[in-house]
N, C-alpha and C positions, 0 to 999 in steps of 0.2 A: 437735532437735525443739522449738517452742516452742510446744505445746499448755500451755493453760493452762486446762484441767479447765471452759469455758463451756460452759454448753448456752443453747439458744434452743427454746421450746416454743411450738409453731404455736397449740393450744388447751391454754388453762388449766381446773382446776376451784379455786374455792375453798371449802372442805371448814368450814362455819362451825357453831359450838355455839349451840345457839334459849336466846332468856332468858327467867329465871324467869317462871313465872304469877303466884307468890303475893308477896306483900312479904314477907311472913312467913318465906319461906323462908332459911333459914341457910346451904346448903352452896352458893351462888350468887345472886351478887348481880347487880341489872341490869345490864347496859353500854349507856350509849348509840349504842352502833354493835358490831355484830357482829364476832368476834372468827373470825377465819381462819387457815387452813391450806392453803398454795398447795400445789396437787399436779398431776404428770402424768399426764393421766387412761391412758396405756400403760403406766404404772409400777404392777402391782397389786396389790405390796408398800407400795407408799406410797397405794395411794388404802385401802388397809385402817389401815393403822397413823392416817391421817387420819381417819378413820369412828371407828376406837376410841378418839382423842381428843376426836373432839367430842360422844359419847355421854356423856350423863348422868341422874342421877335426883336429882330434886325431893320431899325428904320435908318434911311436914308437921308441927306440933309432936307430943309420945307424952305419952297417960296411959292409966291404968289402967283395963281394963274393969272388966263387972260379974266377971267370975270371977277378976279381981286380974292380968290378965296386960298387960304394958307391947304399945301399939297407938299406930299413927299417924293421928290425920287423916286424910292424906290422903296419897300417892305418885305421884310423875308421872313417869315415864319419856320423856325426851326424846331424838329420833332426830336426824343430823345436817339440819342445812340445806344444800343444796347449789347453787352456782351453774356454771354452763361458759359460758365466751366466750372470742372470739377474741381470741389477745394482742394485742391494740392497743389505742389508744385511752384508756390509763386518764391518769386525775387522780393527784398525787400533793400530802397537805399535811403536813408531820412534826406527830406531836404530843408527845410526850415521851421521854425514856430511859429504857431496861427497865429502869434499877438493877440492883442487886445479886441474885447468886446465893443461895440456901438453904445453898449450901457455900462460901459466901466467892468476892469477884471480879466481878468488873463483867460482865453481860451483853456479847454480842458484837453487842447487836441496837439498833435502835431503834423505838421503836411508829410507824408512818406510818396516815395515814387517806389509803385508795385506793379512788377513786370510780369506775364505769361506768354509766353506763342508768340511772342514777337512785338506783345502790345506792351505799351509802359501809362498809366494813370498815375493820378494824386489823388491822393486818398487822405481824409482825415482819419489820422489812430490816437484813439485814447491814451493821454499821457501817461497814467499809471497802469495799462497796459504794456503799454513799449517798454516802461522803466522796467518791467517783470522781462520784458524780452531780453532788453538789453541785459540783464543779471543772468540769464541764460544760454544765451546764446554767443557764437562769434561774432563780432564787427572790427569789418578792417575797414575804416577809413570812410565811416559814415553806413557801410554797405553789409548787411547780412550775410552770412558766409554759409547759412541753413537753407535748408529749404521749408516755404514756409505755409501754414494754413490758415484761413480765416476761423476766427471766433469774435461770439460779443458775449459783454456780460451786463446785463439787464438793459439791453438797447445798444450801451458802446460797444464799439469797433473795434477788435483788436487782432494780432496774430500773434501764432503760438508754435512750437515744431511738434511732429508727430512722436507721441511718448513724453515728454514734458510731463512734469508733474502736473502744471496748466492744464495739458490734455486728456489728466488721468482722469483730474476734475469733472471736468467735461460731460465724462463719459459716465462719472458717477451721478452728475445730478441728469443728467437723460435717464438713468435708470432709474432713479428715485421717482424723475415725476412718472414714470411708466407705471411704479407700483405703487401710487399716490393715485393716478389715474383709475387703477382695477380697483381700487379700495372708497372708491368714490358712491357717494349716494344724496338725496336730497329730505332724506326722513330721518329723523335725529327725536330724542329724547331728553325732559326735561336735563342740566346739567351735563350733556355730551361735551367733551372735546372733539373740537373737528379742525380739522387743520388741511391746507394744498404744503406747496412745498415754499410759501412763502408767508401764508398766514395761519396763526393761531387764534384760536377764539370756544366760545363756548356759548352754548346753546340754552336757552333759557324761557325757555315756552312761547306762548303768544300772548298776544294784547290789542285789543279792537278798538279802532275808532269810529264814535258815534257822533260827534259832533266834530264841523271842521270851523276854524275862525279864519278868513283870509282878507285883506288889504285891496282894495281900491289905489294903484298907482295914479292912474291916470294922467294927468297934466301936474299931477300934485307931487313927485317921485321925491323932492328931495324937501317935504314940507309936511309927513305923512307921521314922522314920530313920536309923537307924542298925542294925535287926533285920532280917540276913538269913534271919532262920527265919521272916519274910513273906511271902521272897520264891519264885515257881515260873521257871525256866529251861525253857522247851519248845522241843525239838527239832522243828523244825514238818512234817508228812509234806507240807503241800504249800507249798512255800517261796513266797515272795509277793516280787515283781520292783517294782523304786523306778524311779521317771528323775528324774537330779541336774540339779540349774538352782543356778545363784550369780548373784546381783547382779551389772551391771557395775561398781557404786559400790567395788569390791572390788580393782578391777583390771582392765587391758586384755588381759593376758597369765595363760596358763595356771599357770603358779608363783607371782605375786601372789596368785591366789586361793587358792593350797596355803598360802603361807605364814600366808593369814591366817585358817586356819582351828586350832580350840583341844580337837580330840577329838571335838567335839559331834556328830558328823553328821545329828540333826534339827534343828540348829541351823547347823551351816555346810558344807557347802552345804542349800538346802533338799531337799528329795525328796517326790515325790508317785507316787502310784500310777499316774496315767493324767498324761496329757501334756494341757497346756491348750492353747486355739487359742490360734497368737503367729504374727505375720511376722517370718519370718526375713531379717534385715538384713545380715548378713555374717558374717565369722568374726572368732575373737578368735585374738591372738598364740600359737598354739600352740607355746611356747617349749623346751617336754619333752614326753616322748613320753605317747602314751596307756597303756602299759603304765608308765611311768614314773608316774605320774599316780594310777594305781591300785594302785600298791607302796605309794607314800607315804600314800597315804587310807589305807589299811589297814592301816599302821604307825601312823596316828594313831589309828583307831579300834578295834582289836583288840590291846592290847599287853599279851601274856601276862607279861613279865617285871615292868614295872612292875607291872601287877595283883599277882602274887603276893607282890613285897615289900612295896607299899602294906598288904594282909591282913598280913603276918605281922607288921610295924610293930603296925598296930591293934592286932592282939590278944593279942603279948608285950607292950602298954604300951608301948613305945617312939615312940610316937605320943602326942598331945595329943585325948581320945576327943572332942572339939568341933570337931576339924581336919575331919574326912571323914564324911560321910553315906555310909553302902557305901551303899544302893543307886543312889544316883545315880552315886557312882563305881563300881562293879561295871559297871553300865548305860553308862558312857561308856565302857571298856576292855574291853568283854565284848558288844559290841551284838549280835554274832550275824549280822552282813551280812558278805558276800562277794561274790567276781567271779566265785567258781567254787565250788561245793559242797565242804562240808569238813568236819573231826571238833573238835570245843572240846579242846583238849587235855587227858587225861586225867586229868595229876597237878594240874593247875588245878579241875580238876571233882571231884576227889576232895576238897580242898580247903576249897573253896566248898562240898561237901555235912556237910562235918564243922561248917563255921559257923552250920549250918542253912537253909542254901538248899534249896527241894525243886525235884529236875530229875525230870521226865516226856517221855517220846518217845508222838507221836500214834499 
């Protein structure tokens, strides 16, 4: 698959912050050209998060009134400027390097000044965007000699000319996710490949949780690690159903992805409660059986004996008390998930309640 995360947006908005009234003013200085925020006006999570950065207020210098109380001048509330055109057509001239981050490390951006219909902004564009520009395009003397489009690629900002190999791109991952899109579904079969046009993974049944174990933070947040008298184990009366998805990055075949898992099962494989839309692509090497598959998960993540000599380690001393956090280790050996409804074994629960764990049934 060689989607390479471009999009091409037919209409822009550029989401720009208004400059100061007063000279006076401290918390904003003028700029001679307005300061922008490319956005997708479909996207309206980003046309808010754009609005909320170019809102600002202009205060005035403060003294004291007559009844001694600190007051300002004056206050100005300033709403965003907002422009929409169709991607085409812009000027492009660089002006400087963003410099340095507030936490160390070079910006990834560079300031451009980008002109339409009379207007000129500053614009952040992504460096290794521009550097693609610049290898293709004319520049006499800082300035673009093309005429130019916007594109981003996985959020960065960048411009491109029409026909560009850039733009060929473009247009090929629009396609793709279109036909990634029609080929979408959320019912899959054990061992499915399913894949968007960014992730791969496969599909790997389900798995129910019966019992949940959770922490008491309270006043306690950073005194909590190693005290199972924090923690409650509930027996859940209405058990709640997972579906397993693993990376392909993991492996082609069904026991690569066993071997490379470490106990965690919120961590390998992933699990989610509802099934996301994916196209399903093919199947992966089911190299062992599915009951085979579901012995071994369940040996990794429910293992009564380990558990109980890890505890008695601990708390004869025969352990290093810095070695293990129980409740993360309890929580890895103790998760409470199954393929079939079950009982925690007794003498393990008896155990665990003398270390001070509290267990409740709903």
């Amino acid at each position: 698959m060689d989607y390479q995360g471009y999009k091409l947006i037919d209409e822009i908005m550029l989401i720009c912050r208004a400059e100061a009234e007063h000279e006076e003013s401290y918390s904003r200085t003028n700029h001679e050209y307005l300061q922008a925020y490319l956005v997708d006006p479909s996207n309206k999570k980003q046309l808010e998060s754009a609005r909320y950065w170019a809102k600002w207020t202009e205060y005035g210098p403060q003294h004291r009134n007559e009844d001694g109380k600190w007051v300002r001048d004056w206050e100005i509330h300033h709403d965003p400027v907002e422009f929409t055109f169709a991607n085409n057509g812009f000027e492009l001239e660089l002006k400087d390097c963003a410099g340095g981050s507030s936490q160390g490390g070079k910006l990834s951006f560079w300031n451009c000044l980008v002109s339409k219909d009379g207007n000129t902004f500053m614009i952040g564009i992504n460096s290794d965007m521009l550097l693609n520009l610049l290898k293709n395009a004319t520049f006499i003397n800082g300035k673009c000699q093309d005429s130019l489009i916007f594109i981003t690629q996985k959020g960065r900002v960048g411009m491109t000319t029409e026909g560009s190999e850039t733009y060929q791109q473009c247009i090929k991952d629009k396609e793709l996710l279109v036909t990634m899109k029609k080929k979408q579904t959320s019912k899959f079969t054990f061992g499915d490949k399913i894949s968007t046009a960014t992730i791969n993974e496969a599909y790997l049944g389900t798995i129910t949780k019966y019992y949940d174990l959770t922490i008491d933070h309270g006043d306690r947040y950073y005194q909590y690690d190693s005290k199972l008298r924090y923690c409650t184990l509930t027996k859940l009366k209405k058990p709640v159903t997972y579906h397993i998805f693993d990376g392909l990055y993991r492996g082609d075949t069904l026991s690569e992805m066993l071997n490379s898992y470490d106990g965690s099962l919120y961590s390998y494989p992933d699990i989610k409660q509802s099934c996301p839309k994916r196209a399903v692509t093919g199947k992966i090497n089911i190299d062992c059986s599915e009951d085979e598959f579901k012995q071994r998960l369940m040996k990794m993540t429910y293992d009564y004996e380990s558990c109980i000599e890890k505890l008695d380690n601990y708390f004869s001393g025969r352990s290093d008390s810095e070695e293990y956090n129980l409740y993360y280790f309890v929580n890895r050996h103790l998760f409470g998930f199954g393929f079939e409804p079950f009982e925690i074994d007794e003498g393990l629960l008896q155990k665990l309640k003398s270390y001070g764990l509290k267990y409740i049934e709903e």
